[in-house]
VOMAR-516791 format. One record per atom (N, C-alpha, C): atom name; x, y, z; residue in one letter. Coordinates in steps of 0.001 Angstrom, whole numbers, plus 500000, padded with zeros to 6 digits. Layout:
# VOMAR-516791
CA_X_Y_Z_A
...
END
This chain:
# VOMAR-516791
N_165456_425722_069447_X
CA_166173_426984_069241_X
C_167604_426872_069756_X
N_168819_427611_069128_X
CA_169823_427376_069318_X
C_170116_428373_070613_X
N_171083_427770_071413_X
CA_171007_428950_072876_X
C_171951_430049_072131_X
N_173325_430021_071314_X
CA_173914_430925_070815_X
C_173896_431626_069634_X
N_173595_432296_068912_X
CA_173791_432759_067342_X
C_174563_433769_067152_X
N_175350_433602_066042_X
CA_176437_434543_065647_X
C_175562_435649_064460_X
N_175822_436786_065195_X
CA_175282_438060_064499_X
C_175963_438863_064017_X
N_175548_439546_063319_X
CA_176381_440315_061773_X
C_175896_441624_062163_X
N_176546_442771_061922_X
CA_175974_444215_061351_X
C_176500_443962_060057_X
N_175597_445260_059667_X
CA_176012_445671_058422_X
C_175697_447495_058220_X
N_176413_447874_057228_X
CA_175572_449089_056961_X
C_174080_449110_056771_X
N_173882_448554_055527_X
CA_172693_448669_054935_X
C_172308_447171_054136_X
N_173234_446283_054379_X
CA_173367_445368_053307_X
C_172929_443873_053968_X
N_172502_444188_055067_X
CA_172075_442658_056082_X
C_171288_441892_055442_X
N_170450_441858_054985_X
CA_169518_441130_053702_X
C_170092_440517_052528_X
N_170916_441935_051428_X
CA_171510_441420_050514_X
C_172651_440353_050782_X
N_173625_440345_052209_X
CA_174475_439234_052621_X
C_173839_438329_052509_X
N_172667_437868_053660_X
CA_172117_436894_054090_X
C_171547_436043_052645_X
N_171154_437114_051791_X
CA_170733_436111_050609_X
C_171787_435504_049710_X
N_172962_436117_049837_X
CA_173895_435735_048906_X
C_174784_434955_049979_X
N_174569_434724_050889_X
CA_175407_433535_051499_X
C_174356_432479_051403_X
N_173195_432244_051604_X
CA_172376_431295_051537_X
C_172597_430739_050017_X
N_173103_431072_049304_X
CA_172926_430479_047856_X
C_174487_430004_047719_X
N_175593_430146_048648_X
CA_176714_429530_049097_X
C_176130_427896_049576_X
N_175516_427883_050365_X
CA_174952_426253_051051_X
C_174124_425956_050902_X
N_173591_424159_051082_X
CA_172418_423486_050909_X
C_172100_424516_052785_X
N_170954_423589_052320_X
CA_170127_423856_053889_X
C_170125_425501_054498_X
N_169876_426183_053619_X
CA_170189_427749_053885_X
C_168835_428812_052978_X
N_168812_429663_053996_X
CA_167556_430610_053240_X
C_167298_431576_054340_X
N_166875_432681_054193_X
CA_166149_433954_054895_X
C_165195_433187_055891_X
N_164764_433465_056776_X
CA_164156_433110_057540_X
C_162650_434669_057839_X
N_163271_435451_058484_X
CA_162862_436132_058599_X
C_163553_438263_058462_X
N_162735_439155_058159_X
CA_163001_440505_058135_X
C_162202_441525_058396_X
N_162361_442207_059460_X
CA_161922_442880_060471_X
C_162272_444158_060301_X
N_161812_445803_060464_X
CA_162517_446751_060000_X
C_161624_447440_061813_X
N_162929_447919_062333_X
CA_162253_448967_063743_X
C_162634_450212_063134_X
N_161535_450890_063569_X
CA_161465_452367_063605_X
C_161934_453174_064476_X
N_162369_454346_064986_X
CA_162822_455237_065413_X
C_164330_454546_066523_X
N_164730_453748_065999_X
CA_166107_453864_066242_X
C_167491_455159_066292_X
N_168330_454958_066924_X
CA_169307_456071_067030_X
C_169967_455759_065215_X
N_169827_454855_064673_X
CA_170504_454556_063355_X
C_169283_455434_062425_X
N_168197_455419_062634_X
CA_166809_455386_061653_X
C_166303_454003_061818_X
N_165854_453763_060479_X
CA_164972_452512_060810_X
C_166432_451598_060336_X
N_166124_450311_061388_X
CA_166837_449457_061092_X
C_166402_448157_060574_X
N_167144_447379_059766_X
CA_166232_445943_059760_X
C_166777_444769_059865_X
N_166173_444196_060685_X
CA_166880_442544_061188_X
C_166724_441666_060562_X
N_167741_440969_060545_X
CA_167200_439723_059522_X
C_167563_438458_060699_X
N_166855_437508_059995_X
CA_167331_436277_060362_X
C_167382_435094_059409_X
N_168406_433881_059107_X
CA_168593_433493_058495_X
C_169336_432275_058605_X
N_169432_430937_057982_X
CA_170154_429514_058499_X
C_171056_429187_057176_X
N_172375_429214_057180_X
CA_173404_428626_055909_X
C_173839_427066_056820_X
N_173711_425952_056078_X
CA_173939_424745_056315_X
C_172921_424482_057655_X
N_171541_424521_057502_X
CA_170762_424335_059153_X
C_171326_425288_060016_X
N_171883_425969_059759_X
CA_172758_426978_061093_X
C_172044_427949_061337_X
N_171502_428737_062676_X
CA_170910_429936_062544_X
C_171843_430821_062675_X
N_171520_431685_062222_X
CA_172774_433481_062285_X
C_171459_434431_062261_X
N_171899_436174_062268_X
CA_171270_436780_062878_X
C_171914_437829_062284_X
N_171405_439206_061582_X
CA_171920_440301_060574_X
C_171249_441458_061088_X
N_171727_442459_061322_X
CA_171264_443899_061111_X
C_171806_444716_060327_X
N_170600_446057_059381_X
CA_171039_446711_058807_X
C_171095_448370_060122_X
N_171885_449217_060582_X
CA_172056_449828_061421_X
C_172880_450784_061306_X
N_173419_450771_060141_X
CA_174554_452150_060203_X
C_175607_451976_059937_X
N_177177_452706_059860_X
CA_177989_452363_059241_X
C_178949_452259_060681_X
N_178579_452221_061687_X
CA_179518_452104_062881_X
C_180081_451472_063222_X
N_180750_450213_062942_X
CA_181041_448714_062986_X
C_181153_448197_061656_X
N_182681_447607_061479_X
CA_183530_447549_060348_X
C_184183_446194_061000_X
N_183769_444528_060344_X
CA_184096_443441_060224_X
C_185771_443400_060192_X
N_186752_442953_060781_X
CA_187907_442634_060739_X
C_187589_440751_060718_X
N_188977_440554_060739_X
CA_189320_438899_061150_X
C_189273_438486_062108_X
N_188901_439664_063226_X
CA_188939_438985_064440_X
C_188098_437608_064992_X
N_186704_437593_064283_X
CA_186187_436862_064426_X
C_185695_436260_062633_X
N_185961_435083_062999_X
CA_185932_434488_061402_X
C_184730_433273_060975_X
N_184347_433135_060062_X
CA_183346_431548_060132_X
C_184091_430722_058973_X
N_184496_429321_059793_X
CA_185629_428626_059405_X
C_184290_427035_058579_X
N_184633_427136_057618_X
CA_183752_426237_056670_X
C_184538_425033_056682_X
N_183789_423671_057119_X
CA_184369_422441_056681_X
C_183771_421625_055574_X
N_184831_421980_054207_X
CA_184148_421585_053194_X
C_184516_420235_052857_X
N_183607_419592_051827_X
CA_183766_417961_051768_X
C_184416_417786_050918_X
N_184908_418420_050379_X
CA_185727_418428_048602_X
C_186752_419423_048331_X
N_187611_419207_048009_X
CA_188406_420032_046808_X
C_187585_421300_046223_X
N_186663_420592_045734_X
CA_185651_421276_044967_X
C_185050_422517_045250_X
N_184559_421906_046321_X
CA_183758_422782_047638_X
C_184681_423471_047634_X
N_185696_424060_048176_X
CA_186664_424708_048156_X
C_187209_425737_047447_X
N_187102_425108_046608_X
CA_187674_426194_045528_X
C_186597_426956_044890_X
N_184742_426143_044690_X
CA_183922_426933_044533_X
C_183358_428444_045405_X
N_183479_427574_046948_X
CA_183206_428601_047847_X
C_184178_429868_047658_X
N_185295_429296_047228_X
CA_186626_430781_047263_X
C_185959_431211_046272_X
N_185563_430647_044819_X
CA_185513_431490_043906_X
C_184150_432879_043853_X
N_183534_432371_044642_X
CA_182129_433317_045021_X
C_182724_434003_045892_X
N_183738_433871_046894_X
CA_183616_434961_048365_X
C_184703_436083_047672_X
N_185525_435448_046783_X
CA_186183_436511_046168_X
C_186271_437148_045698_X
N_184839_437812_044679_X
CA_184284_438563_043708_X
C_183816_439817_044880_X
N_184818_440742_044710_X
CA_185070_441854_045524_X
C_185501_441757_046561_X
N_186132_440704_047114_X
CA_186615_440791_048052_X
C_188052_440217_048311_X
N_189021_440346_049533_X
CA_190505_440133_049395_X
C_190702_438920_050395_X
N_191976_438940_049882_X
CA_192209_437827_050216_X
C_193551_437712_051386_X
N_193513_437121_052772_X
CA_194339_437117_054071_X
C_194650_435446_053541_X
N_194639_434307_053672_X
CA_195777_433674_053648_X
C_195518_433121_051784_X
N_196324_432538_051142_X
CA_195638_432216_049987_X
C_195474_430901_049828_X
N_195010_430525_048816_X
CA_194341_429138_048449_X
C_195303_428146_048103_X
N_195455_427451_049168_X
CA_196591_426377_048953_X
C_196890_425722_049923_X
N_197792_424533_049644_X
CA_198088_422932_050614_X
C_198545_423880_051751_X
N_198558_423591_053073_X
CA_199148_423626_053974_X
C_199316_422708_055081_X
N_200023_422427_055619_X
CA_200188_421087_056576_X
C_199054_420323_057487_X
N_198094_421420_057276_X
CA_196841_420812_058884_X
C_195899_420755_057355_X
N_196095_421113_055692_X
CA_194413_421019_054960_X
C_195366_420891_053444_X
N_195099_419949_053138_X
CA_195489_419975_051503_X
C_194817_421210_050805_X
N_193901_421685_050741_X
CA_193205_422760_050643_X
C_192701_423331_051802_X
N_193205_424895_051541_X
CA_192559_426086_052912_X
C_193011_427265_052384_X
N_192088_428140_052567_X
CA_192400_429639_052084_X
C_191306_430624_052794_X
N_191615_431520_053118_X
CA_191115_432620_054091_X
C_190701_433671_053492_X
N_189565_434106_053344_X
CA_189043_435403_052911_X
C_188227_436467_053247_X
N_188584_437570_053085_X
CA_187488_438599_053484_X
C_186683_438822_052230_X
N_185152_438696_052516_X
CA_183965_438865_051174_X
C_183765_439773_050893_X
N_183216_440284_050183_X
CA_182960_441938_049265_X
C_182297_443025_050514_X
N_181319_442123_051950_X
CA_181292_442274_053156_X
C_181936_442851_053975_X
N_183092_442208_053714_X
CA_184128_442271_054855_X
C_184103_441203_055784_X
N_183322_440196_055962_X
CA_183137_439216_057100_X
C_184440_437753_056061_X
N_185030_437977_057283_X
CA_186255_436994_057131_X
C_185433_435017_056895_X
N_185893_434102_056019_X
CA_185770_433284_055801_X
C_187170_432050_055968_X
N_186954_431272_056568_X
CA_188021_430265_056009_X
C_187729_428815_055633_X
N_187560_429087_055112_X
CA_187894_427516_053851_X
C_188657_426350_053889_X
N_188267_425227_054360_X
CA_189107_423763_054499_X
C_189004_422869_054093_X
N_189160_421746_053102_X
CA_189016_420686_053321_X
C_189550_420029_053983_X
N_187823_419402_054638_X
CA_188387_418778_056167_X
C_187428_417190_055578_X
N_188775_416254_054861_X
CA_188574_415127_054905_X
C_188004_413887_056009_X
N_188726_414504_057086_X
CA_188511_413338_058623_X
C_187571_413943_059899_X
N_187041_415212_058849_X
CA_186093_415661_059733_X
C_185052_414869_060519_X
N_185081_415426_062280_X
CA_183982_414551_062761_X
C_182622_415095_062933_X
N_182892_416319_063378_X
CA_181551_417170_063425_X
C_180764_416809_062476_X
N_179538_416988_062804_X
CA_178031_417373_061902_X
C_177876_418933_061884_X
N_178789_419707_062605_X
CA_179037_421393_062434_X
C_179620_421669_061134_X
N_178735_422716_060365_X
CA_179547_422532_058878_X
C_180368_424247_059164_X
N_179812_424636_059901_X
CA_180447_426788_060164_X
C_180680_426660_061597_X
N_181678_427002_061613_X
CA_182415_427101_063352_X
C_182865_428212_063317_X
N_182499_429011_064527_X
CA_183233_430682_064099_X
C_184773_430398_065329_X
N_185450_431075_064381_X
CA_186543_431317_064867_X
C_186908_432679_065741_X
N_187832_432506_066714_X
CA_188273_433762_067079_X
C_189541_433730_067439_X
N_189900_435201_066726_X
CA_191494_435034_066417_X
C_191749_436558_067732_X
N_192493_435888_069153_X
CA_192424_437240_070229_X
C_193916_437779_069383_X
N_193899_439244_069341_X
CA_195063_439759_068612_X
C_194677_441628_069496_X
N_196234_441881_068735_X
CA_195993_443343_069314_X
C_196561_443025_071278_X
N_195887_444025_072047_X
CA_195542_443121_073400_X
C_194750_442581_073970_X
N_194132_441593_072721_X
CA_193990_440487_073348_X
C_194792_438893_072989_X
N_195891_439382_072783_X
CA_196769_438289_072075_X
C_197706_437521_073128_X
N_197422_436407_073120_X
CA_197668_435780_074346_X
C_196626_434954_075015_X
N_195421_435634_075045_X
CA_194648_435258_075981_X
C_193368_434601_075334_X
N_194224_433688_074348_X
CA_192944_432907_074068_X
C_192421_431746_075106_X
N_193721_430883_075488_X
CA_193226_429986_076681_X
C_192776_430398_077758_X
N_193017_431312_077867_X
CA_192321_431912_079637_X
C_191017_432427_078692_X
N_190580_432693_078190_X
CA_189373_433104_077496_X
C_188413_431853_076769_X
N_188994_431174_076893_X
CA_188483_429547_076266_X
C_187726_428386_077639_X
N_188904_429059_078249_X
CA_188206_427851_080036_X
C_187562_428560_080505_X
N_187255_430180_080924_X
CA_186144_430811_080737_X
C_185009_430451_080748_X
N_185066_430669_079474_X
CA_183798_430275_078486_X
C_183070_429393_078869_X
N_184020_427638_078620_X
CA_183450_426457_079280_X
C_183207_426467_080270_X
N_183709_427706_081525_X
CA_183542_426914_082985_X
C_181799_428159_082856_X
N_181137_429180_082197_X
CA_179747_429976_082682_X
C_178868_429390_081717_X
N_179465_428451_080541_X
CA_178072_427993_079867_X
C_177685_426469_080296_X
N_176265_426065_079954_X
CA_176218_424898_080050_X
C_176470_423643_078960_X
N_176721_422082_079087_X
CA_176739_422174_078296_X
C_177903_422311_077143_X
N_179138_422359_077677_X
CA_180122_422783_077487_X
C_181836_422213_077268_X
N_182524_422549_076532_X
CA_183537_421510_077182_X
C_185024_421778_076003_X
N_186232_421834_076418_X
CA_187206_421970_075745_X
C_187745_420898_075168_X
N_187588_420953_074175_X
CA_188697_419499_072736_X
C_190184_419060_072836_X
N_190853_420322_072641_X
CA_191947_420719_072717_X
C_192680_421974_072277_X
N_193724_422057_073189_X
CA_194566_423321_072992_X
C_195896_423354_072618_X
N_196148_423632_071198_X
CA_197713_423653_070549_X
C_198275_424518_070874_X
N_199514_424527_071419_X
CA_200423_425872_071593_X
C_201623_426218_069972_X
N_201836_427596_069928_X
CA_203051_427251_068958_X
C_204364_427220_069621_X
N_204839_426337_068746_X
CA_205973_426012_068814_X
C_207046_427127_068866_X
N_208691_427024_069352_X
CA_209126_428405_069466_X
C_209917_428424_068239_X
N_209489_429652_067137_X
CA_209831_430836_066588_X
C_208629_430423_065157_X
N_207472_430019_065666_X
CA_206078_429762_064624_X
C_205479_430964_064934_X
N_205523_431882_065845_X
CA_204723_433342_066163_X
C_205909_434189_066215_X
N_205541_435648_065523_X
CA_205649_436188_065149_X
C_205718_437249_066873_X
N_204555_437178_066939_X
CA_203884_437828_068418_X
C_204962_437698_069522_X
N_205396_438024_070052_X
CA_206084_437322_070990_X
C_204522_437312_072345_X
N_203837_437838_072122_X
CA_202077_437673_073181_X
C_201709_435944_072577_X
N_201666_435771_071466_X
CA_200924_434442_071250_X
C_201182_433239_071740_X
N_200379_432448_071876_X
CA_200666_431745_073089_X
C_199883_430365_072136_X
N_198361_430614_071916_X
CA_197976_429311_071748_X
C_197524_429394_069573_X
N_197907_428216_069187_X
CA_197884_428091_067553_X
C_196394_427940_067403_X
N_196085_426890_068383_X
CA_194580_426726_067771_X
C_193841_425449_068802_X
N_192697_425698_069144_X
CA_192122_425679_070784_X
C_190866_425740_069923_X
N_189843_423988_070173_X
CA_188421_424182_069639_X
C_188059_423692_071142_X
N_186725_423912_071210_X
CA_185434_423772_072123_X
C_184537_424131_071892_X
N_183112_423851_072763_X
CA_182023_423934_072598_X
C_181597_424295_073455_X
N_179999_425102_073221_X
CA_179193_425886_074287_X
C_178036_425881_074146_X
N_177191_424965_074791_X
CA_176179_424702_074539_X
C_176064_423819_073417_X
N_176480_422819_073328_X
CA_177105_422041_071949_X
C_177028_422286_070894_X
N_177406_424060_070594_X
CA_177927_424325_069807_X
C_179671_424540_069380_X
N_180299_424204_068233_X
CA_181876_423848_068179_X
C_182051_425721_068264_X
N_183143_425688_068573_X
CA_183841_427241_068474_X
C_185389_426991_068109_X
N_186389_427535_067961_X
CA_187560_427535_067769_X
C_188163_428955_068114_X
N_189170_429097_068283_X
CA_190426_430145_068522_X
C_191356_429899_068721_X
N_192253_431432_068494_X
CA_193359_430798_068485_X
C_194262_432806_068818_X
N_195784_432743_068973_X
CA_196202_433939_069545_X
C_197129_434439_068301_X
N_196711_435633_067700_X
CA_196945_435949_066448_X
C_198759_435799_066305_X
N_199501_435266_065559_X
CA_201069_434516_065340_X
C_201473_436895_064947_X
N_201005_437328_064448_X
CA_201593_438597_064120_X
C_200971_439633_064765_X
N_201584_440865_065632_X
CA_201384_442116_065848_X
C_200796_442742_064966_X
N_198833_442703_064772_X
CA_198233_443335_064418_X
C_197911_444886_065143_X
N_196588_445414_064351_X
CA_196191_446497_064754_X
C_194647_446264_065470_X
N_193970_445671_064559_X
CA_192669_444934_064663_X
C_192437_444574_065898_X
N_191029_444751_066335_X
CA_190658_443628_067786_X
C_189138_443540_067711_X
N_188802_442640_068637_X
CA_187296_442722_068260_X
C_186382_443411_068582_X
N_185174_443372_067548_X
CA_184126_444717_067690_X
C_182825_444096_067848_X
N_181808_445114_067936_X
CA_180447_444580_067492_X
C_180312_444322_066499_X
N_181251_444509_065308_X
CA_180449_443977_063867_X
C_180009_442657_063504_X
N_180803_441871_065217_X
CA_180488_440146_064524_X
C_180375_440126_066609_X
N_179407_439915_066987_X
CA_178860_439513_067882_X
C_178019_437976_068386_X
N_178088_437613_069350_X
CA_177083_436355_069548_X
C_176135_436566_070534_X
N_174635_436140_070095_X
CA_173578_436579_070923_X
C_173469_434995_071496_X
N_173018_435134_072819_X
CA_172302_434694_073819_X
C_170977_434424_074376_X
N_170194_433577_073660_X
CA_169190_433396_073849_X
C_168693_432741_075388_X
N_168043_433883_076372_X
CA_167761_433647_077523_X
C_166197_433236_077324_X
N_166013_432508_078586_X
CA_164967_431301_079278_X
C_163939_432680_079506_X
N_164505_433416_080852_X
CA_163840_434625_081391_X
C_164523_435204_081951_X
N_163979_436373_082801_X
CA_164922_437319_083429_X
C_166428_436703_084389_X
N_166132_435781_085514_X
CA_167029_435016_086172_X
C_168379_434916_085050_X
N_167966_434188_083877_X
CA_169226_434008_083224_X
C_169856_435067_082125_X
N_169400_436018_082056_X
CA_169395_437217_081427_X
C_170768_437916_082509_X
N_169926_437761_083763_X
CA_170905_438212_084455_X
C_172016_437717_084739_X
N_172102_436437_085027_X
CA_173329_435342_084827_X
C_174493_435930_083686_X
N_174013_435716_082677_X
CA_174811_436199_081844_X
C_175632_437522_081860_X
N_174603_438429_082050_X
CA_175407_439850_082102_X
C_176041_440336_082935_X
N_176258_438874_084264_X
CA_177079_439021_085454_X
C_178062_438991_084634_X
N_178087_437893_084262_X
CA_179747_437506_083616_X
C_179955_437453_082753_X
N_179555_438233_082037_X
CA_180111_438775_080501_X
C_180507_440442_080317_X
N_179806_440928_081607_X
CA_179467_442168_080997_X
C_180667_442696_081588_X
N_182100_443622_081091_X
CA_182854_444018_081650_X
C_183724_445417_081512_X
N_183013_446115_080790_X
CA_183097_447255_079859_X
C_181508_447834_079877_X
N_181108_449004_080739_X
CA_179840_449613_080974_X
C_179553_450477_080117_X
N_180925_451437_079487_X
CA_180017_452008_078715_X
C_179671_451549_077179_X
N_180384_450158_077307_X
CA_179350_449147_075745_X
C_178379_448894_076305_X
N_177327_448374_077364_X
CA_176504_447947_077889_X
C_175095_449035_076586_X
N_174586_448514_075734_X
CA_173426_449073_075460_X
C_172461_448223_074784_X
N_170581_448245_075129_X
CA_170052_447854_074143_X
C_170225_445927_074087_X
N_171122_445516_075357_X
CA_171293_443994_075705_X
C_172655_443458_075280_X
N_173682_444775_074685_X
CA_174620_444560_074175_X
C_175803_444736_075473_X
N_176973_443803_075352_X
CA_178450_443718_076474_X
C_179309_443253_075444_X
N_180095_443669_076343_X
CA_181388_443262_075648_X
C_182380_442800_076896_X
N_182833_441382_076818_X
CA_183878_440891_077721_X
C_184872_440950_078163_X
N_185742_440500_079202_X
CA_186857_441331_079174_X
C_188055_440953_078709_X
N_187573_440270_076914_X
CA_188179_439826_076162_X
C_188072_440505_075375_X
N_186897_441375_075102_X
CA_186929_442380_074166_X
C_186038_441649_073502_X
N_185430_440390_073337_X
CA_184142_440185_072647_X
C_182745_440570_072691_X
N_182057_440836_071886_X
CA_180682_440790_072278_X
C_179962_440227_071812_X
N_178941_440702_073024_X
CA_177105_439357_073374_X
C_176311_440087_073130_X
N_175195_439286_073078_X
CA_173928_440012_072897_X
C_173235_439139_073943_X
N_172655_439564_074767_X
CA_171970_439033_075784_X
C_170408_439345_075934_X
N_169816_438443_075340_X
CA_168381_438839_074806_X
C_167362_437126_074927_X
N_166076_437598_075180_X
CA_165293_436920_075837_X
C_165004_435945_074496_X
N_164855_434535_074745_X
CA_164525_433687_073808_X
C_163295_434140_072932_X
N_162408_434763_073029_X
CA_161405_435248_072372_X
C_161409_436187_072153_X
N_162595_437022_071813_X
CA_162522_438835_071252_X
C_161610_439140_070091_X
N_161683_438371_069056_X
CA_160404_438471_067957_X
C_159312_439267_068965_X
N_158841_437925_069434_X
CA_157313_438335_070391_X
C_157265_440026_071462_X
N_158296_439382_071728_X
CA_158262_440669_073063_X
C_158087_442041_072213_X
N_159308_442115_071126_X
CA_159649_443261_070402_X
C_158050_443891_069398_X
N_157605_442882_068601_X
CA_156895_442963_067317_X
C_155708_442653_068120_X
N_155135_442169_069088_X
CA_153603_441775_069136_X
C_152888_442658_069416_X
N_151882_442824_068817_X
CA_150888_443716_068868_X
C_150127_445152_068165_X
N_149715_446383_068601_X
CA_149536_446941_067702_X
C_150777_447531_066864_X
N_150539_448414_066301_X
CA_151804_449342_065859_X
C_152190_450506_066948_X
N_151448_450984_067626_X
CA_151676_451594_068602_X
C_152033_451146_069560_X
N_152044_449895_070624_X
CA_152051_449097_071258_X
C_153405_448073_070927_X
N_153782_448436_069803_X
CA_155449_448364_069478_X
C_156244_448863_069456_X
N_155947_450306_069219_X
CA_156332_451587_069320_X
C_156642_451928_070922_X
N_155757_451902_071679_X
CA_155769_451996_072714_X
C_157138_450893_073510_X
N_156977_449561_073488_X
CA_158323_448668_073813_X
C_159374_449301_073004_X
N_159336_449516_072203_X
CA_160771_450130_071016_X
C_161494_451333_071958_X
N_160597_452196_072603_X
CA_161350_453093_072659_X
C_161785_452874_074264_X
N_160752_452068_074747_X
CA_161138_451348_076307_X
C_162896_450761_076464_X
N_162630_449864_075087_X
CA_163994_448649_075019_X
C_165237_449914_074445_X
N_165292_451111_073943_X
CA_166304_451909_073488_X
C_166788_452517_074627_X
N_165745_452675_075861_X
CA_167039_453221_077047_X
C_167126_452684_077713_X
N_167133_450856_077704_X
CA_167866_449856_078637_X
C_169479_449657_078313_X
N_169550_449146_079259_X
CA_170829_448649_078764_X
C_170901_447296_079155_X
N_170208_446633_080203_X
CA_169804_444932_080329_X
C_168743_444961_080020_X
N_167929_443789_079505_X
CA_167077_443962_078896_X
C_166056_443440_080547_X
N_165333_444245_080810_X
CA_164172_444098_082017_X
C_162803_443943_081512_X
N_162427_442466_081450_X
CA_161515_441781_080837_X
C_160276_442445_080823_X
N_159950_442870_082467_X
CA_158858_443076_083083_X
C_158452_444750_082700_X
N_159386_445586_082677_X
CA_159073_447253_082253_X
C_158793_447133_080648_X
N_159735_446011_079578_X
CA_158927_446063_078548_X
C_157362_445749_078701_X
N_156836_444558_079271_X
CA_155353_444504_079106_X
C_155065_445552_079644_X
N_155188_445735_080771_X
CA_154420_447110_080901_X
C_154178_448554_079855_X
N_155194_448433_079404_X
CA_155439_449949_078028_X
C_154333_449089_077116_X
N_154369_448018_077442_X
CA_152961_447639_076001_X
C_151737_448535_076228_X
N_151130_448470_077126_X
CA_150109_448992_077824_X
C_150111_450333_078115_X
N_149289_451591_077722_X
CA_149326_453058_078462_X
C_148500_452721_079716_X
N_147863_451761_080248_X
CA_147061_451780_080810_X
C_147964_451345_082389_X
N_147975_451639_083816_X
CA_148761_451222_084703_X
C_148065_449846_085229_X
N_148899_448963_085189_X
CA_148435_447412_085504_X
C_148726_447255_087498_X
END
């Protein structure tokens, strides 16, 4: 199991994405879909799902959370081809932020938002070394522009496992920003690749829950670990959800949520469901107990 996965909201459409990006890549398909009941949304439904071997993670939940660029999934394609096919699918309803063409770091690269809204970028990456084919990007903008490197060594110094590539600065009068600081800064966490970088123009945008990364914890001990140092903004704290004091957010949830969440009767799910809706860390031990009416 992967320790990180990048998760999606959606309105209503977490399924219909997940299937129509899976038919974007080899090695990709639905995995699983889950619908909880008496949520503050109504019923919601989770999906789960792998494009190129990758796991990701979808909810359908409401219309509260609206995808910007802040956080992006940056495709390293093997071809020309690849390239221009992937644009031609992500673009059928959807617009387009940089366009399709040579630029100095990709003979081919072009940037898009999908009929979704979840930002894409597109490369051919000839001298690619990774076996990572989707690296999510994060572009800190707004105020958080600037602070991608202090948000990057971070990162590497609370995960395990971990470790910075390198960090490009721009050059002076390549930003726009007079805040931007770094062009483009990859690493890994948990040996997974990540990238960012400090948005070159005075946007409006910053990041939300609509594109989050969950945290798959061991047990409680590291549950808590995490939400030491991630969690930095209390009143986002809900349901296992933080937000950093980068303005990103986690999902901080026990390696076996399937089980914990779904096992058992229907009542006896019901019962954890409505346990796990007025946490705000997830406390391993009061869910089992809500399994049970009976006092253990």
């Amino acid at each position: 199991m992967e320790k990180i996965i990048p998760h999606l909201w959606y309105d209503k459409e977490a399924k219909e994405a997940a299937l129509f990006y899976s038919g974007l890549f080899d090695q990709s398909g639905l995995k699983n879909a889950t619908v909880i009941e008496g949520t503050p949304s109504g019923e919601a439904e989770m999906v789960s799902f792998e494009l190129a071997g990758q796991p990701f993670s979808a909810i359908s939940a409401g219309p509260y959370f609206k995808f910007n660029p802040s956080i992006s999934l940056m495709v390293a394609c093997d071809s020309v081809n690849e390239v221009n096919d992937k644009w031609e699918a992500l673009s059928e309803g959807g617009s387009e932020l940089m366009p399709l063409d040579a630029y100095p770091f990709s003979k081919r690269y072009g940037w898009i938002q999908d009929r979704y809204g979840l930002s894409w970028q597109l490369m051919f990456a000839d001298q690619r070394q990774s076996g990572q084919k989707i690296t999510p990007n994060m572009l800190f903008s707004n105020a958080a522009c600037g602070k991608a490197e202090e948000a990057v060594k971070y990162y590497a110094e609370i995960f395990q496992d971990s470790g910075i590539g390198f960090i490009s600065k721009y050059g002076e009068g390549e930003a726009q920003s007079s805040k931007a600081k770094v062009n483009y800064a990859a690493f890994k966490l948990y040996g997974m690749d990540f990238s960012a970088m400090d948005n070159a123009y005075d946007v409006e945008f910053s990041f939300n829950e609509a594109f989050s990364l969950m945290i798959n914890c061991q047990d409680q001990k590291e549950i808590d670990y995490y939400w030491d140092k991630l969690s930095a903004v209390p009143e986002a704290e809900q349901c296992g959800w933080v937000k950093d004091k980068f303005g990103v957010s986690w999902q901080i949830v026990p390696e076996n949520l399937q089980d914990i969440m779904f096992r058992g009767s229907k009542e006896e799910v019901q019962r954890v469901t409505n346990a796990f809706l007025k946490m705000k860390k997830f406390d391993l031990a009061t869910l089992e107990r809500a399994r049970s009416p009976w006092p253990r």
